[in-house]
BALUM-200112 format. One record per residue: x negated, y negated, z negated of N, C-alpha, C, O in turn. Coordinates in steps of 0.001 Angstrom, whole numbers, plus 500000, padded with zeros to 6 digits. Each point is the difference from the previous one (the first is absolute). Layout:
BEGIN
XYZXYZXYZXYZ ...
! end
This chain:
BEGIN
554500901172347728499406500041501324500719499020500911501210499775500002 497746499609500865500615499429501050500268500448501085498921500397500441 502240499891500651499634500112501240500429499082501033500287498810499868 499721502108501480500176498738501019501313500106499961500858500026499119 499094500054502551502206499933499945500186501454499953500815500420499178 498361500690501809500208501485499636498706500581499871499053500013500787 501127500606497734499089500516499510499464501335500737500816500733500560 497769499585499437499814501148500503499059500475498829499161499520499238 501516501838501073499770500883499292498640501583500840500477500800500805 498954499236499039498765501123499833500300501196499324499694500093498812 501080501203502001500186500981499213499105501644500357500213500796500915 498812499258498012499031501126500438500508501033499929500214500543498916 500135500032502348500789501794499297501351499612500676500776499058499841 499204502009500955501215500025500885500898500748499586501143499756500388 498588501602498527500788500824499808501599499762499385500502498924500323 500036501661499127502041499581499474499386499042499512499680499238500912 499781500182497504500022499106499447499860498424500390500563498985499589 497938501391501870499858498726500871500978499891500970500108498925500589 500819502243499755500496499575500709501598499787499609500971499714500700 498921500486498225501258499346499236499921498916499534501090499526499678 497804499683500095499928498330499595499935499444501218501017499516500497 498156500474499955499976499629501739501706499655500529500318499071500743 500673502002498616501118499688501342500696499074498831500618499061500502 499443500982497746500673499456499537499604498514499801500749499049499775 497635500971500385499628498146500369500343499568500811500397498861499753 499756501567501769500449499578501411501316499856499625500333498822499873 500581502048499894501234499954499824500760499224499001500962499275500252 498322501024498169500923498998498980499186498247499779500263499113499187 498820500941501799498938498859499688499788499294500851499920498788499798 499923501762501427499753499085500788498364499977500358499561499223500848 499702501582498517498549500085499848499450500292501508500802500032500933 498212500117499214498882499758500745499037501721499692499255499942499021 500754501008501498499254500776499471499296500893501089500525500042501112 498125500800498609498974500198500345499978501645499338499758500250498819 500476500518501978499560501969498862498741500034500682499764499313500994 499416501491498473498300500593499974501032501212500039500874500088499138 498989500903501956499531501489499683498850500951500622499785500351501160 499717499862497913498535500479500531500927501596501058499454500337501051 501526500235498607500317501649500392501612499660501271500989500731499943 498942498423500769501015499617500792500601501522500257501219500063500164 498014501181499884500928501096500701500776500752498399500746500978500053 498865498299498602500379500562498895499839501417499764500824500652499359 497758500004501329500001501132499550499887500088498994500746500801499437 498182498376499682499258500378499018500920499296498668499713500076498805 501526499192501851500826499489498662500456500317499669500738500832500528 499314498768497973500982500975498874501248499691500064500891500647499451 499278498290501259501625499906500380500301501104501033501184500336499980 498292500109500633500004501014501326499782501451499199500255501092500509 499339498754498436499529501528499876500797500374498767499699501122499593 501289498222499653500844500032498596500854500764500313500470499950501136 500042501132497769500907500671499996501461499036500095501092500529500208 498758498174499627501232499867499935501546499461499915500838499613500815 499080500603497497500559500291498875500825498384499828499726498928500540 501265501395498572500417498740499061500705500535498788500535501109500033 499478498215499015500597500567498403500071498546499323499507498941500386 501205501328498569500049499147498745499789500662498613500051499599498837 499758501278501615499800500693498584497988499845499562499101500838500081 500895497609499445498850499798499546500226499572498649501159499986499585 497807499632499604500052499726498665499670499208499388499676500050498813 500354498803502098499699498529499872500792498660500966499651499770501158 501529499379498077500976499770500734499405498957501152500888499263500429 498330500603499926499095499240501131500229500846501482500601499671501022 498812501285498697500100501117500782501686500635500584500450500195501129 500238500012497234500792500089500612500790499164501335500154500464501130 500207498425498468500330498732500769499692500007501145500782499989500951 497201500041499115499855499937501467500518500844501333500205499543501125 499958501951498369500483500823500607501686499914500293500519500470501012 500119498937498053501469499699500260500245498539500864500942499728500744 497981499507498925499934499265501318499841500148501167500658499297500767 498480501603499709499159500684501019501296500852500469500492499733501096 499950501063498273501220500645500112501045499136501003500520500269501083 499530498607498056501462499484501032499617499697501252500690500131501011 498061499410498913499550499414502012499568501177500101498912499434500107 500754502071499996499995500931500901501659500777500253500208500799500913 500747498807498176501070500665500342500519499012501236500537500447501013 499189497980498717500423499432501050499169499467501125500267498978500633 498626501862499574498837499710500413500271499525501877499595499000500593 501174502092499889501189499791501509500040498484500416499676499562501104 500752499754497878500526498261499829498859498971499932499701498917500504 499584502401498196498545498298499805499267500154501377499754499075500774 499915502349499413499055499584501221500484500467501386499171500573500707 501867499276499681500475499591501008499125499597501137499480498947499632 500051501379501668499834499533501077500754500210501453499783500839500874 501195498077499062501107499910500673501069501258499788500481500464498966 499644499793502024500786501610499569499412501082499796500548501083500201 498069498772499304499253501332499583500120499761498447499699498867499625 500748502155499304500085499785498889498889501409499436499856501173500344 499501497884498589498823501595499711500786500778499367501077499503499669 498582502352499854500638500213499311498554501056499617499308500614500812 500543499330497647499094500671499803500358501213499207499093500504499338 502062500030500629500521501811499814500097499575498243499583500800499162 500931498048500496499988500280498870500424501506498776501210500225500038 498354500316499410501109501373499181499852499655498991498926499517499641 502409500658499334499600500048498805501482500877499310501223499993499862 497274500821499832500515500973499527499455500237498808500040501089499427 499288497628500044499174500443498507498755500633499400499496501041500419 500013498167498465499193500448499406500218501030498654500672499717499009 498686501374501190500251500571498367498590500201499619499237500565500784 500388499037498131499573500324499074499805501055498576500733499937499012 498334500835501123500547500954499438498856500093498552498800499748500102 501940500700498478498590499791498786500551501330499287501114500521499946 497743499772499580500426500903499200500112499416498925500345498818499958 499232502304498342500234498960498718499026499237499933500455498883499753 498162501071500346499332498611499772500818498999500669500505499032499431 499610501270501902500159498465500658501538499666499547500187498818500286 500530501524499354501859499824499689499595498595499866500108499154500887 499282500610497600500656498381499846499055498735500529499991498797499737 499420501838500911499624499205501233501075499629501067500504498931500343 499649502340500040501113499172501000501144499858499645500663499694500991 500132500377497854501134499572499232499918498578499970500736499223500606 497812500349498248499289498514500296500520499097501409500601498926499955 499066501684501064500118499327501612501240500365500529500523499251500825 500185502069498735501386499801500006501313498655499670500950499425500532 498519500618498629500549498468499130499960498813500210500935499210499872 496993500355500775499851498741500152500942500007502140500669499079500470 499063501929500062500607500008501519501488500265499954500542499588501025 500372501023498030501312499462499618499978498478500025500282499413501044 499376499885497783499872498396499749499886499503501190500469498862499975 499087501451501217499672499464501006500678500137501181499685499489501074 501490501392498641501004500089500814499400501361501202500478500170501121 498350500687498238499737501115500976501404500760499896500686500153498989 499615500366502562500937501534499578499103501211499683499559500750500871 500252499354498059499164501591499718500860500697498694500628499447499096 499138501978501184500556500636498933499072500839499561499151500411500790 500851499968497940498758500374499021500907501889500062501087500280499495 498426500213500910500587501703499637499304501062499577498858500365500280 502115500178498878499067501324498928499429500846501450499946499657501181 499678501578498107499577501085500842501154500625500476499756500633501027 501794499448498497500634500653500220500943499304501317500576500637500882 499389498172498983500538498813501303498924500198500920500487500184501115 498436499854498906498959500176500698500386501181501157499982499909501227 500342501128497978500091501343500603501240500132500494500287500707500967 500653498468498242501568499908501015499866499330501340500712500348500942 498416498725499161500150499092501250498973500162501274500103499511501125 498679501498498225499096500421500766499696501266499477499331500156498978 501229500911501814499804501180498933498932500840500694499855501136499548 499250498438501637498977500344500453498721499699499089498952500642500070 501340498060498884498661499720499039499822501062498529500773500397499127 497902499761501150500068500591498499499337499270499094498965499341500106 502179500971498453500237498795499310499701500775498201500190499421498931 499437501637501222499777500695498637498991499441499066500072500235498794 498826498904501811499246498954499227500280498815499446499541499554498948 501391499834501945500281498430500111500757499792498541500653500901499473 499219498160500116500563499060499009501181499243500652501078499922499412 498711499499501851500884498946500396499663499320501438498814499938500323 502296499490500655499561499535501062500063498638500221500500499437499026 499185499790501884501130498297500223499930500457501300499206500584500738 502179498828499289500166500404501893500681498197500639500960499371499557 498298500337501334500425498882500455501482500341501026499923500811500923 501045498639498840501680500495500584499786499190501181500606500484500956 498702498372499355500034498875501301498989499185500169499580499505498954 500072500295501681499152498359499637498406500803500447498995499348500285 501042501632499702498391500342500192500340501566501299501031500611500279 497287499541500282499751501165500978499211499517501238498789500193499888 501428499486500749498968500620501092499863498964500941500604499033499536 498956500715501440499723498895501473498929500419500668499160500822499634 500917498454501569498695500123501217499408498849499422500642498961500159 498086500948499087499284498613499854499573499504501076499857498784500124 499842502160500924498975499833501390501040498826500524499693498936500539 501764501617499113500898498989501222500605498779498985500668499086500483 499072500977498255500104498409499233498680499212500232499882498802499745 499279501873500690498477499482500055500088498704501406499769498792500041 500714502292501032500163499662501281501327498799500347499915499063500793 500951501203498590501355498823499712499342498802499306499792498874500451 499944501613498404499249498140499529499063499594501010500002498774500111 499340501700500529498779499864500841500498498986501102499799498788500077 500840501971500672501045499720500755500894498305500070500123499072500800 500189501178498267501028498720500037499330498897499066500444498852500024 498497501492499159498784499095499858499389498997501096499900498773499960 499717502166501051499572499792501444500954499028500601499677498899500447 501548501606499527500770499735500664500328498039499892500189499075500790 499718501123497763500735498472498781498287499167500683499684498882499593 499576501755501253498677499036500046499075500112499167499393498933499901 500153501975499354499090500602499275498681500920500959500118500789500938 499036498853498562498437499718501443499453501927498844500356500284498856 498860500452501988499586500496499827498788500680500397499770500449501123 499463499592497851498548499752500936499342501436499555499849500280498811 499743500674502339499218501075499450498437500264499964499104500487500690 501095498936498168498557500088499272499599500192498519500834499968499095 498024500207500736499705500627498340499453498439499611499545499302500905 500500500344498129499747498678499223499354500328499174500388500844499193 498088498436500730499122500299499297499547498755498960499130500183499148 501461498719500997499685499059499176500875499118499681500386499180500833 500053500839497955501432498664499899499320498609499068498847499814499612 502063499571500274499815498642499195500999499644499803500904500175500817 499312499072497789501335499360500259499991498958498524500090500374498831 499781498341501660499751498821498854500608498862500057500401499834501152 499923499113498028501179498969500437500652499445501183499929499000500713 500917502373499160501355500161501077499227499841501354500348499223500890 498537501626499162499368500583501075499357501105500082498937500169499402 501881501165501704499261501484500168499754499946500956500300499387501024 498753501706498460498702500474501892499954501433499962499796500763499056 500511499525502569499559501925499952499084500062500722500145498988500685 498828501593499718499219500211500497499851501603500569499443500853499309 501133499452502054499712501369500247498829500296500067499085499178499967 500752502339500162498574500558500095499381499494501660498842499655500236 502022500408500520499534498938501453499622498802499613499586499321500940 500402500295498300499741498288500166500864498862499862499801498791499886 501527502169500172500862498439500461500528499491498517499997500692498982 500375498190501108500125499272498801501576499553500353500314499488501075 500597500787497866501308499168499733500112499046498630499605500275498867 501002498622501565499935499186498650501880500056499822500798500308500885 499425499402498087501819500355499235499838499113498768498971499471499580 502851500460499704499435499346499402500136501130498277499595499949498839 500885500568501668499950501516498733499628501358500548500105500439501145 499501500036497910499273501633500662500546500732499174499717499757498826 501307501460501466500458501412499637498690501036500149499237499950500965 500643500873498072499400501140500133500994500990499722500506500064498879 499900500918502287500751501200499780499492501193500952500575500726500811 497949499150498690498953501562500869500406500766499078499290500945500345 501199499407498863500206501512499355498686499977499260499329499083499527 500515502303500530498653500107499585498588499771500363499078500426499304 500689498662502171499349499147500506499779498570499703499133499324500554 501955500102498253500399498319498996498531499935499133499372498950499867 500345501902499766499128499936498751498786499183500442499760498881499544 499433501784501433498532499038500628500589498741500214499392499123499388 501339500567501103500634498688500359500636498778499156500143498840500385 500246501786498214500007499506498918498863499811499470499641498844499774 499774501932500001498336499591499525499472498880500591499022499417499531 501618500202501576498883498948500300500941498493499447499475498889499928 501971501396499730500259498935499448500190499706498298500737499368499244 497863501704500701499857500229498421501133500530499235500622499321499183 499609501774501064501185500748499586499562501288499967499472500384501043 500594500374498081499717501946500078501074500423499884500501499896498881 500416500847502373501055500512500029499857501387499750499299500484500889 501021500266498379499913501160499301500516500814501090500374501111499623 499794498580502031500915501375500973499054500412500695499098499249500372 500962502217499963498892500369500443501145501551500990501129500342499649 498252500122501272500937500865500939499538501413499112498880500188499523 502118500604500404500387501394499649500411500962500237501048500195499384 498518500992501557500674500712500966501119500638499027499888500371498832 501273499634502066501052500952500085500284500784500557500558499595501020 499376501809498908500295500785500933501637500376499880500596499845498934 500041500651502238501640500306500388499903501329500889499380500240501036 501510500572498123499804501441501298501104500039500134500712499444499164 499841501216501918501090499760501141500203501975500006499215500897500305 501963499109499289500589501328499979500566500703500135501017499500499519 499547502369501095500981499942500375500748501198499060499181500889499767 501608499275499872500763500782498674501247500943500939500919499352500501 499046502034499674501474500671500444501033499573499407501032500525500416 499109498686498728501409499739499544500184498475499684499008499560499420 501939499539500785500123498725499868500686500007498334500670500901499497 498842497571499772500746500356498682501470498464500142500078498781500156 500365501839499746501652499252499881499823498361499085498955500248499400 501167499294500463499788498406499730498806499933499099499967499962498770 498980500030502174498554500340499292499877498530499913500575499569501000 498863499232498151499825498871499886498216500043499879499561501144499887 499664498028500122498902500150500049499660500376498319500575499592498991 498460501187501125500246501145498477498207499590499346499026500100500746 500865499479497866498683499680499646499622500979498403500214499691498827 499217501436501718500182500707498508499022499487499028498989499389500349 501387500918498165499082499675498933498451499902500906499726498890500458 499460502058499744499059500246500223499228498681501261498806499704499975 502176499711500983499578499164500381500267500314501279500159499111500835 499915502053499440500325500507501707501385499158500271500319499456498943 500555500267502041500829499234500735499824500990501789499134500493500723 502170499321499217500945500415501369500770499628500439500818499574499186 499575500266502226501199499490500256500823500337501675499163500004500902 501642500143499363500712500449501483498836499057501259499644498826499900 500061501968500985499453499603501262500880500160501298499138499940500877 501507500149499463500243500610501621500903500838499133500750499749499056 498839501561501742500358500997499687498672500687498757500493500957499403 498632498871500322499237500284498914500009498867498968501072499493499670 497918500150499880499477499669498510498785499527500127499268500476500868 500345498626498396498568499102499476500094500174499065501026500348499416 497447499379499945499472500488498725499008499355499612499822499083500802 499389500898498353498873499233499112499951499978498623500967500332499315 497903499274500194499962500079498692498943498852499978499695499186500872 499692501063497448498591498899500316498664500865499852499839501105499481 499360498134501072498815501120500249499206500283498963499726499270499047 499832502070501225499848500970499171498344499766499360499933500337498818 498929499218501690498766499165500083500069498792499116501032499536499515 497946500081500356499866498142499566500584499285501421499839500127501213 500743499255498091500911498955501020499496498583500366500139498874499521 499054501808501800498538498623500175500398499362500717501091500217500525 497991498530499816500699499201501154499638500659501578499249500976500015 501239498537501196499337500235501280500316500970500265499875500036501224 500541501014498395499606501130500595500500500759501655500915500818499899 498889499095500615500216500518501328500825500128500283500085501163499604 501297498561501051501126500595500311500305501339500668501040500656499956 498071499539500531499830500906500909499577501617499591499829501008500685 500109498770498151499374501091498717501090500234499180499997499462498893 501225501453501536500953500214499449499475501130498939499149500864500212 501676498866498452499731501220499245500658501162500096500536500320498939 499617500426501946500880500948500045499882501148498246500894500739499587 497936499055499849500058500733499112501486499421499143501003500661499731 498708497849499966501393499735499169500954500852500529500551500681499135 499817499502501969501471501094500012499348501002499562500161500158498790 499236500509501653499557500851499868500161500801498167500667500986499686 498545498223499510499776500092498824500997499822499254500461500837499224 499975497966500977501098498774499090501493500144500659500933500421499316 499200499284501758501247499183500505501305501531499920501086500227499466 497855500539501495500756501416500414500414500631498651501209500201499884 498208500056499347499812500616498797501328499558498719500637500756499266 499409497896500852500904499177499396501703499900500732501008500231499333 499010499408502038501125500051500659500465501517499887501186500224499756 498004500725500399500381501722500087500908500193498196500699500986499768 499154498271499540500336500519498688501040499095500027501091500384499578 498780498413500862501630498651499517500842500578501500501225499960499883 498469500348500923500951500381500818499644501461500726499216500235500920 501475500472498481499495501744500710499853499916501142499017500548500499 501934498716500337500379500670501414498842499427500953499851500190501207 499200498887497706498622498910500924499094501469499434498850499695499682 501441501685500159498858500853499843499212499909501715498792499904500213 502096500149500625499997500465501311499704498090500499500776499488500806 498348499894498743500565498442500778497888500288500538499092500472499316 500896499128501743499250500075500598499584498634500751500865499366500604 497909500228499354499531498510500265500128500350501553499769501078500546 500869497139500291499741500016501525498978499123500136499294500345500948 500246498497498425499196498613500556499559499596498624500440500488498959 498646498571501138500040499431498856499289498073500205498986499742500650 501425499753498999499237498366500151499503499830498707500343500723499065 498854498344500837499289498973498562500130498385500047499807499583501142 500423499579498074500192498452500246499735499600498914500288500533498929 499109498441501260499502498988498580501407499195498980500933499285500365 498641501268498173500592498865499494499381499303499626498971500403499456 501270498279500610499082498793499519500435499752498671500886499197499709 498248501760499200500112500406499131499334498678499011498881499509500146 501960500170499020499539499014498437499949500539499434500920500650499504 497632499385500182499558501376498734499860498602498848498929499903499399 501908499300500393499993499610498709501771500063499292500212500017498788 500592500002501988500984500556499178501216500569501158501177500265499759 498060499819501619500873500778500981501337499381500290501130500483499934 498388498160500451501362499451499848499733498420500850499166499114499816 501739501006500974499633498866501686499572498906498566500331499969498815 498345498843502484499907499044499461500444498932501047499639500131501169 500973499037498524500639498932500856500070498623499404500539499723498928 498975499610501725500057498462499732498992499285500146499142500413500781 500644498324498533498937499150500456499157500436499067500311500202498827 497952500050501946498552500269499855499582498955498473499985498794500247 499710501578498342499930498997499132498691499142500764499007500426500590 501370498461499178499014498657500034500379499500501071499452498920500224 501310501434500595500729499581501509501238499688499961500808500446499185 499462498618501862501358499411499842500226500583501803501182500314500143 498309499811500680500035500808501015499536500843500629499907499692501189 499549501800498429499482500994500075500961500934498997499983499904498772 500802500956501939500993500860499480499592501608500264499151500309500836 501455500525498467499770501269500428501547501046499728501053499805499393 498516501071501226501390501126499773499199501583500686499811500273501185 499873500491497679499853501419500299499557500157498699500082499202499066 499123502644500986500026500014498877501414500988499822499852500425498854 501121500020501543501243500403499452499886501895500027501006500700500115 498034499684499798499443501334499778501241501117500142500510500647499085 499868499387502544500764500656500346501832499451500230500720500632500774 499750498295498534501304499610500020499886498858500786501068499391500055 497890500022500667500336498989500495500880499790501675500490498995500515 499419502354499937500729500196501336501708499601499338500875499404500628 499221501100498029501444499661500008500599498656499597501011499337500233 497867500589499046500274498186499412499435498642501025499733498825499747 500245502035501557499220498589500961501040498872500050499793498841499641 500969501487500686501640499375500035499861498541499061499236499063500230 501422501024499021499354499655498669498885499104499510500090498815499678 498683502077500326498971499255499896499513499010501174499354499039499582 500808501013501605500115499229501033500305498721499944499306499002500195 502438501202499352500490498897499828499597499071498699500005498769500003 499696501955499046499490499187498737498753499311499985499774499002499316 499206501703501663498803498995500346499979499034501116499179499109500220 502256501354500682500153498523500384500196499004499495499251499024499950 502260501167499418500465498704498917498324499791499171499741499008500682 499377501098498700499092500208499014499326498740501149500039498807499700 499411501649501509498812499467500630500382498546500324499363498976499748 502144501208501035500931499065500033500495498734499825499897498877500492 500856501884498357500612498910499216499041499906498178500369499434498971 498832501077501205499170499941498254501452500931499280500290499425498951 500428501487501231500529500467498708501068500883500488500777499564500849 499331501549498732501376501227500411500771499335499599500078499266499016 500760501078502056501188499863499891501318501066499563500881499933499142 498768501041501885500799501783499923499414500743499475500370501126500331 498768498882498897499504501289499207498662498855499251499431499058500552 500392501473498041499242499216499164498966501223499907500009500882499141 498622498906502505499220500859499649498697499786499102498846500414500102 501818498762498970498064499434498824499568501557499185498829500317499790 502026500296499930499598501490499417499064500647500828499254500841499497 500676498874501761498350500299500898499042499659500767499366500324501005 500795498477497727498955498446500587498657501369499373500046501022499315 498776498108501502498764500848499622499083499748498842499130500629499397 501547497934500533499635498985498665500254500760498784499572499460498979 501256502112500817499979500958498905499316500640499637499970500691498982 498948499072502325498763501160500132498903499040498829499663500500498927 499886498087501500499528499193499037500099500121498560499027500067499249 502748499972500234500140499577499366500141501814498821500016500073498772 500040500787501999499544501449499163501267500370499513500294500522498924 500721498985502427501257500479499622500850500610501070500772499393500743 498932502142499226499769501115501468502118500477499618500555500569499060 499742499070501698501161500237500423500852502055500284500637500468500943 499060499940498178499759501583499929501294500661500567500997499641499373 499280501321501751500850500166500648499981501358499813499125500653500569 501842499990498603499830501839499741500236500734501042499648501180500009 501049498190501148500815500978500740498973499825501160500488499232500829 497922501315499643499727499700500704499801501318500696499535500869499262 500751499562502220499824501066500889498860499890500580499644500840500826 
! end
């Protein structure tokens, strides 16, 4: 590609991911850039509406990485995004992931035990009987075995990493325009957005990072992106008794918990066919009801008495072809890029992926992280990138 003296860049989707390339083009590049967000008040974003979370305990060393990248700029997050003497701080905790299998799943996660050792995770793999020494509120008379993440993983305000990149994006001279973009283009080392108003921007590369809004928009640059939105529901809870170094807890069955406030969040996956669109606003209360309550009451007695306060729903911009972010350049394009697709982990890997589709749009090639393991060009080529550890 050619450009001028500063390249501009066209980034659709304001949410962490856009607004994590956005500050790392302005900032490590020198770029020229342009965000589309159709939801300026972020109600309806899944960066706004995510439980969360961060871990390394995945099962594919891509993943791992990104999150231990992502990791170091939110521990030092105060420094990167800095505005003057206001330093963000987004409540990082980490207090860990456990994982919990009975005997089917053991050498499954023994398997991912091993490859996230190799990788320098701190996790420790513990019988049922370590289990019950270190949390003796869990009941553990089923389990085969746990992994418990010792550091490196737990909890954050995404709302306020959302708002910090945003922020000092803005700040570095990054233009932001609120509107929904209904038509792109993008052909020798020339892109076009076209909002649903009318107005037309020309750039000389185009990012797609709508979440689960990328897909129509790829289509038109002859691309079928397999992401499509997936409600999640999260119930918000309150328990008479607090549990002593509760880490966010994911049993065999699929249910997951973790410290709130003074209560607890919760979820599972839904209990229905898992369609696209569906309403946010149409919480399933049956899942607790049926599933969630039923399951937490038996792995932890003292949640007999845990009683729902609130509950939200948020899209993951779910890749129902192997659930696993797609990032990089659009095949047949040398400037038309994309990044979503990360079916629930991408609030933690924005960090990360941000910076890697800068260098990518950039400079033509990573530099800090070698993200080709989720070029989309795998999707072509019938080689789906399979990620076991997915919540």
């Amino acid at each position: 590609m050619r450009w001028g003296a500063v390249m501009h860049v066209l980034v659709v989707g304001g949410g962490v991911i856009g607004c994590a390339a956005a500050f790392f083009l302005v900032r490590d590049h020198g770029a020229r850039v342009t965000v589309f967000e159709r939801d300026p008040s972020y109600r309806m974003a899944s960066s706004a509406l995510s439980a969360s979370s961060i871990r390394q305990q995945f099962s594919t060393e891509i993943n791992i990485r990104l999150s231990q990248h992502s990791l170091d700029f939110c521990r030092r997050i105060g420094d990167e995004l800095a505005l003057g003497d206001e330093r963000p701080d987004i409540g990082l905790t980490e207090r860990g992931y456990l994982y919990l299998a009975i005997a089917a799943g053991r050498a499954t996660l023994e398997a991912n035990h091993a490859l996230q050792r190799r990788c320098g995770v701190d996790v420790a793999l513990l019988s049922p009987a370590q289990l019950q020494a270190r949390l003796p509120w869990l009941a553990t008379a089923d389990l085969a075995a746990g992994s418990l993440g010792l550091s490196g993983e737990g909890w954050f305000d995404g709302y306020s990493l959302l708002q910090a990149l945003r922020r000092k994006a803005r700040a570095l001279g990054a233009s932001y325009v609120a509107a929904q973009v209904s038509e792109v283009a993008a052909a020798a080392g020339s892109a076009v957005a076209i909002t649903a108003d009318g107005r037309r921007f020309e750039g000389d590369a185009l990012l797609l990072a709508a979440g689960a809004w990328s897909a129509p928009l790829a289509r038109q640059l002859r691309f079928e992106l397999p992401v499509r939105a997936r409600k999640r529901d999260v119930f918000a809870c309150t328990a008479p008794v607090g549990l002593p170094a509760c880490p966010l807890v994911i049993d065999p069955s699929g249910v997951w918990f973790r410290p709130e406030g003074r209560g607890f969040i919760t979820g599972a996956p839904p209990r229905a066919a898992d369609l696209d669109d569906l309403p946010l606003e149409a919480i399933d209360h049956g899942l607790f009801d049926e599933v969630i309550w039923p399951t937490l009451a038996a792995r932890v007695p003292a949640f007999e008495a845990l009683r729902v306060s609130g509950a939200w729903a948020g899209y993951y911009e779910y890749n129902t072809y192997d659930q696993n972010g797609l990032v990089g350049a659009l095949p047949g394009s040398d400037n038309a890029f994309v990044a979503c697709g990360f079916s629930g982990h991408g609030l933690q890997q924005a960090p990360a992926v941000g910076r890697g589709i800068a260098e990518l749009i950039a400079g033509g090639a990573y530099r800090t992280l070698d993200l080709g393991p989720l070029s989309p060009a795998r999707i072509a080529r019938g080689e789906p990138l399979v990620e076991a550890n997915v919540i």
